[in-house]
MMTF fields as JSON, N, C-alpha, C and O atoms, coordinates in Angstrom:
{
  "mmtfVersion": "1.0.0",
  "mmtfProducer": "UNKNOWN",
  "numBonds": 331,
  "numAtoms": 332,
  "numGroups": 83,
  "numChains": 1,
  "numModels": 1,
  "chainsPerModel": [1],
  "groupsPerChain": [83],
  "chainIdList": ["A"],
  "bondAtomList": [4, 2, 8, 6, 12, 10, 16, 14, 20, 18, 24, 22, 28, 26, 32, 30, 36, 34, 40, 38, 44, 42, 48, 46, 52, 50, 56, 54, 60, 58, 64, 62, 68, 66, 72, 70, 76, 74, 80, 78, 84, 82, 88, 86, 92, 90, 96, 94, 100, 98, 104, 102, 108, 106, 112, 110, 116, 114, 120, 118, 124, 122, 128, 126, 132, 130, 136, 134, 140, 138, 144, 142, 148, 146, 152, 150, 156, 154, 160, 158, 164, 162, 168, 166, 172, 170, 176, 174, 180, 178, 184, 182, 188, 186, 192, 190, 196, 194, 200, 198, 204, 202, 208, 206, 212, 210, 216, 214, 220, 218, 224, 222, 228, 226, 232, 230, 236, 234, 240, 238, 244, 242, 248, 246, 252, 250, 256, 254, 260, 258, 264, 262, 268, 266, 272, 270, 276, 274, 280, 278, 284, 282, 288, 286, 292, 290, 296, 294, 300, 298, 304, 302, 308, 306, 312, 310, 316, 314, 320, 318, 324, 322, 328, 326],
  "bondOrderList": [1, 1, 1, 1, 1, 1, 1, 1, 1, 1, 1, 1, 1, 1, 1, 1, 1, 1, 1, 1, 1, 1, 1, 1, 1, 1, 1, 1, 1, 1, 1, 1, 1, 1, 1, 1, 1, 1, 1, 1, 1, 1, 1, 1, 1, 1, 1, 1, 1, 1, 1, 1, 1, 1, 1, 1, 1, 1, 1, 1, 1, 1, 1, 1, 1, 1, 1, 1, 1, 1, 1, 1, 1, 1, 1, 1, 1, 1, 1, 1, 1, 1],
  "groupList": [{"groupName": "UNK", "atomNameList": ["N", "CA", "C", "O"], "elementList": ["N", "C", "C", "O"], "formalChargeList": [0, 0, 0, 0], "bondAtomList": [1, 0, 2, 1, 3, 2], "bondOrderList": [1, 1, 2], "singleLetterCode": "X", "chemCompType": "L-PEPTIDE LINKING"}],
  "groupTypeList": [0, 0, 0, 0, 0, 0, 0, 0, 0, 0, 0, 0, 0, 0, 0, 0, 0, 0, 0, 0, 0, 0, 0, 0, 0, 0, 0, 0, 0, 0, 0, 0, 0, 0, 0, 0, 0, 0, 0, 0, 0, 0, 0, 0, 0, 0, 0, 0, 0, 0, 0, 0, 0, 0, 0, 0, 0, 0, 0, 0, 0, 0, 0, 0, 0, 0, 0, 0, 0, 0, 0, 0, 0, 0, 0, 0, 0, 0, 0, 0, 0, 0, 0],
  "groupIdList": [1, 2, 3, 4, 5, 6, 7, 8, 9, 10, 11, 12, 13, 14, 15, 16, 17, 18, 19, 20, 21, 22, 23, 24, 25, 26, 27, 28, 29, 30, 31, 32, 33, 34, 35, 36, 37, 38, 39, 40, 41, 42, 43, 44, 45, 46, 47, 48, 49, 50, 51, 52, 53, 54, 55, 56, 57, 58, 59, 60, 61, 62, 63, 64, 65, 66, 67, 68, 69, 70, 71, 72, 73, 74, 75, 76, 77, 78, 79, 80, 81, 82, 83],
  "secStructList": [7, 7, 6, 6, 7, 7, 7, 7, 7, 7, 7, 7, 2, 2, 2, 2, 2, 7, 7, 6, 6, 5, 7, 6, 6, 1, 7, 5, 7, 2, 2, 2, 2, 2, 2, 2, 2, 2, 2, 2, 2, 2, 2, 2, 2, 2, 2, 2, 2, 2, 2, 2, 1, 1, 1, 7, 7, 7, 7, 7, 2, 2, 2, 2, 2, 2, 2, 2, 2, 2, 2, 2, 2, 2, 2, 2, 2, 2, 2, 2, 7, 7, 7],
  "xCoordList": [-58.149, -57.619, -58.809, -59.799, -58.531, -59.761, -59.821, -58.726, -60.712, -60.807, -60.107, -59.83, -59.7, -58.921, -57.2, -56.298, -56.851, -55.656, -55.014, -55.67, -54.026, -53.541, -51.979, -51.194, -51.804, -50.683, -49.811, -50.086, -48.444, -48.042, -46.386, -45.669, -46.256, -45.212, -43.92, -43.913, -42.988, -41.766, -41.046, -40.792, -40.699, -39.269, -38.284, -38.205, -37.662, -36.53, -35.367, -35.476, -34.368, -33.392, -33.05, -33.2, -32.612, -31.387, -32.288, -32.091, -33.28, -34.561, -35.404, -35.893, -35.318, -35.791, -34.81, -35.378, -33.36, -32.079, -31.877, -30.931, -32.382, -32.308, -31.739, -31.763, -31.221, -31.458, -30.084, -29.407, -29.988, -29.244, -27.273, -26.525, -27.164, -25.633, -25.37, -24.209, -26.364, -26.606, -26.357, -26.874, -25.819, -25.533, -26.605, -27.247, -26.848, -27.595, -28.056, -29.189, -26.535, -26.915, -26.745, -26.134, -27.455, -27.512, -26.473, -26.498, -25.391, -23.914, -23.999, -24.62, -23.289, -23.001, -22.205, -21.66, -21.887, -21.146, -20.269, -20.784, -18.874, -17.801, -17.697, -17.499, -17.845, -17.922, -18.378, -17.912, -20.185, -20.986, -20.66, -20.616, -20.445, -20.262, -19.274, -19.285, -18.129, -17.149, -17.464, -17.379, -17.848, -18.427, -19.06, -18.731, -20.115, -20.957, -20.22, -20.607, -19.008, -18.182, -17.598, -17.444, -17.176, -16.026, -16.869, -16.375, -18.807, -19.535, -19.734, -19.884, -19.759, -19.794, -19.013, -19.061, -17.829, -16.576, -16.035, -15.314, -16.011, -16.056, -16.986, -16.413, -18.349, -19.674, -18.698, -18.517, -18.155, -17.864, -16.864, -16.958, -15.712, -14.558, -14.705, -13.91, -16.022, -16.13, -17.168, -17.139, -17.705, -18.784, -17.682, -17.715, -16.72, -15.97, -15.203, -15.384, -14.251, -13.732, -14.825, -14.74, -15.615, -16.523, -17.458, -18.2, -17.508, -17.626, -16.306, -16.463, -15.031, -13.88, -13.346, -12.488, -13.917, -13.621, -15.139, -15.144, -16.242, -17.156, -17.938, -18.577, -17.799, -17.518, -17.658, -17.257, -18.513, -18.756, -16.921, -16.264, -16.57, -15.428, -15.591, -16.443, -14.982, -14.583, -13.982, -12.963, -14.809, -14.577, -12.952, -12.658, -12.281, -12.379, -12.483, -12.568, -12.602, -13.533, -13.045, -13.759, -11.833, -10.952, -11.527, -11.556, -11.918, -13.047, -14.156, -14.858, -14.565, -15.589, -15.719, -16.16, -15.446, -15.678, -15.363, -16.085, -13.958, -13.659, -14.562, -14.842, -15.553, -16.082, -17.906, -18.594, -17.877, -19.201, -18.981, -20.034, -17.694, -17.7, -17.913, -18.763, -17.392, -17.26, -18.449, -18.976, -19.299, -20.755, -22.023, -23.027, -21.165, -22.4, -21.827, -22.614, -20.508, -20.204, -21.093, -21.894, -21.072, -21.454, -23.595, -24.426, -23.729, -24.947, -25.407, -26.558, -24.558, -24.753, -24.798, -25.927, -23.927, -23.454, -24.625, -25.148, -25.12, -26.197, -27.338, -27.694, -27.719, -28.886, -28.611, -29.481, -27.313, -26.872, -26.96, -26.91, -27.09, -27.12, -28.448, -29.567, -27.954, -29.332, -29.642, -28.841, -30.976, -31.499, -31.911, -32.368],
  "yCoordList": [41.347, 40.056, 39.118, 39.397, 37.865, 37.217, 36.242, 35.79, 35.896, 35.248, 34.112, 33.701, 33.409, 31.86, 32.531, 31.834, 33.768, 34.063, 34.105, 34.89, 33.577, 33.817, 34.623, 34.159, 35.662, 36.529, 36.121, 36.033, 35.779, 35.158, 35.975, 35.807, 36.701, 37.502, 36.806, 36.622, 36.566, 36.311, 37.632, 38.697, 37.214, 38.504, 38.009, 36.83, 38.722, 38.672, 37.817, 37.72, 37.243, 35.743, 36.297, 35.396, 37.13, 37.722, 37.708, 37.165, 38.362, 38.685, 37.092, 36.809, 36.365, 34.934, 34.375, 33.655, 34.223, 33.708, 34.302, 33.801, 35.21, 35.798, 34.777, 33.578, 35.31, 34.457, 35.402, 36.316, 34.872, 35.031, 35.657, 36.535, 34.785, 34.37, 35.352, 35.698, 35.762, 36.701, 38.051, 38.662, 38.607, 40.227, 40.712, 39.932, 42.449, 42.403, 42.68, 43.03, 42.392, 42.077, 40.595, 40.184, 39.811, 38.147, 37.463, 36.404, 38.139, 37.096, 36.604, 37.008, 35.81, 34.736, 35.6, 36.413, 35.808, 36.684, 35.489, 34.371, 35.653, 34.526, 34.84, 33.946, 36.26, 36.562, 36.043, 35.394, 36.43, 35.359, 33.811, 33.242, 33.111, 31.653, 31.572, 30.681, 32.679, 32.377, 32.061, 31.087, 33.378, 33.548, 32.112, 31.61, 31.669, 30.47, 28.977, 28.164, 29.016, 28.304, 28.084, 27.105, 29.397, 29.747, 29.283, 28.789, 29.888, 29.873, 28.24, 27.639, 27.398, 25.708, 25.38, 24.51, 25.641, 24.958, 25.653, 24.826, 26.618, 26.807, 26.077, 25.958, 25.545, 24.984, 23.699, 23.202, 23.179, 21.616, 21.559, 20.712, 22.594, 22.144, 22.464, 22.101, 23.305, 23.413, 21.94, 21.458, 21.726, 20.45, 19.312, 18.634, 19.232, 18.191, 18.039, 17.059, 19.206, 19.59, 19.554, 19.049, 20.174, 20.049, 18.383, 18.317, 17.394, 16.042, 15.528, 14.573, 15.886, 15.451, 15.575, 14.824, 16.655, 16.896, 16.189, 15.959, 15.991, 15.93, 17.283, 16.997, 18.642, 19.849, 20.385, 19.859, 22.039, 22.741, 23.387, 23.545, 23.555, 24.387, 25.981, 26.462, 26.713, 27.74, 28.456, 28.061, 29.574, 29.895, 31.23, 31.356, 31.848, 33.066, 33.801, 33.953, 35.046, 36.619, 37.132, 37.488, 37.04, 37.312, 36.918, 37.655, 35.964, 34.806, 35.121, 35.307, 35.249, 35.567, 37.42, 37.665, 38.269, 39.481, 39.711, 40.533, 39.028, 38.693, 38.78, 39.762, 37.595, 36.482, 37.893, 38.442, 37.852, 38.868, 40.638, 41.176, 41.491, 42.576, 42.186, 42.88, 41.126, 40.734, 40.421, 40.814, 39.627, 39.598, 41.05, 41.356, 41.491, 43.031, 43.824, 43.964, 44.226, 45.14, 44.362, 44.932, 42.665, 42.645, 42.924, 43.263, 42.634, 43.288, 44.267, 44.43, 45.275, 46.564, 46.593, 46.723, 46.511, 46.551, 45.924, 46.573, 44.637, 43.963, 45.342, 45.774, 45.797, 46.894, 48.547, 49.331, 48.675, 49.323, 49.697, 50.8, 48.56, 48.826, 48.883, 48.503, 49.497, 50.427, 49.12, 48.19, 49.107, 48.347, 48.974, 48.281],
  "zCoordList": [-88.821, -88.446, -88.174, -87.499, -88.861, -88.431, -87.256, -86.924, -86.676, -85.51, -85.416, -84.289, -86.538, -86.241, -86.439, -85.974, -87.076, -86.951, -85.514, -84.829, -84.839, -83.633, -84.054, -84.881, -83.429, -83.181, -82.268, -81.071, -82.891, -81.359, -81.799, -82.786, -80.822, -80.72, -79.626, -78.409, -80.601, -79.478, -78.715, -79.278, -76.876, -76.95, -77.737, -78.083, -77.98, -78.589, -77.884, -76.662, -78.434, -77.739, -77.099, -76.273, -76.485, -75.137, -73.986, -72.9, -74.361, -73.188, -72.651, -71.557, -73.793, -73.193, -72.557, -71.736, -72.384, -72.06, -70.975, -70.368, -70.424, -68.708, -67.956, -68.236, -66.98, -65.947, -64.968, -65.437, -63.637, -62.669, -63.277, -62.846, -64.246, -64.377, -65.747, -65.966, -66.591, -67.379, -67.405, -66.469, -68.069, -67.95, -68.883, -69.586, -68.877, -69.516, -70.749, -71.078, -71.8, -73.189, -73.607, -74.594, -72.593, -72.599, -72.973, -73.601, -72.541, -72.213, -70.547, -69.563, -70.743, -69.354, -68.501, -69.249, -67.329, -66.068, -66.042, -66.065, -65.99, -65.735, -64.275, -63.452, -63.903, -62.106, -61.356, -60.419, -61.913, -61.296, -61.374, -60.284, -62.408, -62.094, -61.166, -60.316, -61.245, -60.272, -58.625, -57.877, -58.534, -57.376, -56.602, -55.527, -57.623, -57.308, -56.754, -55.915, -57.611, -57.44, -56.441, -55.712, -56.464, -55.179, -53.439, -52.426, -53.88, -52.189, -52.377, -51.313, -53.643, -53.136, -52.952, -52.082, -53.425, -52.919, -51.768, -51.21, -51.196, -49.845, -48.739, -47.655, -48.793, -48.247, -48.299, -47.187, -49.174, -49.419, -48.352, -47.464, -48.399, -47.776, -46.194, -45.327, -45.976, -44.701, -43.904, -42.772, -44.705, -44.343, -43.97, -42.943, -44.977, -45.039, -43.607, -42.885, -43.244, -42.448, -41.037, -39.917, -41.579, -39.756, -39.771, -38.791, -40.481, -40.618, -40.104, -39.343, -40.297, -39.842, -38.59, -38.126, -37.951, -36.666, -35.657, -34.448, -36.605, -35.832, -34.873, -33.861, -35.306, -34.714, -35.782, -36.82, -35.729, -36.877, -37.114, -36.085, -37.844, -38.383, -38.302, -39.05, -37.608, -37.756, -39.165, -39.733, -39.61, -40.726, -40.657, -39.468, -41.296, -41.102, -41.279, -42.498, -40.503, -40.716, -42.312, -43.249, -42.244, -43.613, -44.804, -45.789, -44.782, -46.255, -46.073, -47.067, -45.109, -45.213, -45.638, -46.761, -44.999, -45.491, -46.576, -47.141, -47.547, -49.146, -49.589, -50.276, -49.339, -50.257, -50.267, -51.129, -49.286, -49.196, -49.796, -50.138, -49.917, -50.594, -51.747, -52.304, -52.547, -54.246, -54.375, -55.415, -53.414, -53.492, -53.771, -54.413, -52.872, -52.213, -53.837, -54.772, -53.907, -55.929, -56.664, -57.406, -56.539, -58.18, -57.957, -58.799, -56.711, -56.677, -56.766, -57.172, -56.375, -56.939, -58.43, -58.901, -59.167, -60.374, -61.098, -62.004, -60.763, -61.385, -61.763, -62.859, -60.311, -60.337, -61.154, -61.534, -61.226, -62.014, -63.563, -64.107, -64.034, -65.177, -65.804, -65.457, -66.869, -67.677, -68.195, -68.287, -68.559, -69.611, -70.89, -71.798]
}
């Protein structure tokens, strides 16, 4: 190879397309976006609500422990899988 040749190797598209919301044969998680959805639009309606009272809002234990098992599986599950 001569010195002005440059080698420039791509990863392959799935492996550049990573990211958070990604599974890992580089499709999109509809879970994950869900999920994401579900913790802003919960943040919104509680801000809103504790702006309305002037007073933080009381959440409850119920939504919250929901909202955090579906969290804690798909984290597991994330680390789970083979690559």
């Amino acid at each position: 190879m001569a010195e002005d040749e440059i080698l420039v190797t791509r990863p392959p598209r799935t492996e550049r397309r990573r990211g958070p919301f990604r599974e890992a044969d580089g499709k999109i998680s509809a879970i994950r976006i869900l999920m994401l959805l579900w913790g802003v639009g919960l943040f919104v309606v509680w801000t809103t609500i504790s702006l309305y009272h002037m007073e933080p809002a009381v959440i409850d234990g119920q939504l919250l422990l929901f909202g955090s098992s579906i969290v804690l599986y798909k984290v597991g599950q994330k680390y789970g899988e083979k690559k």
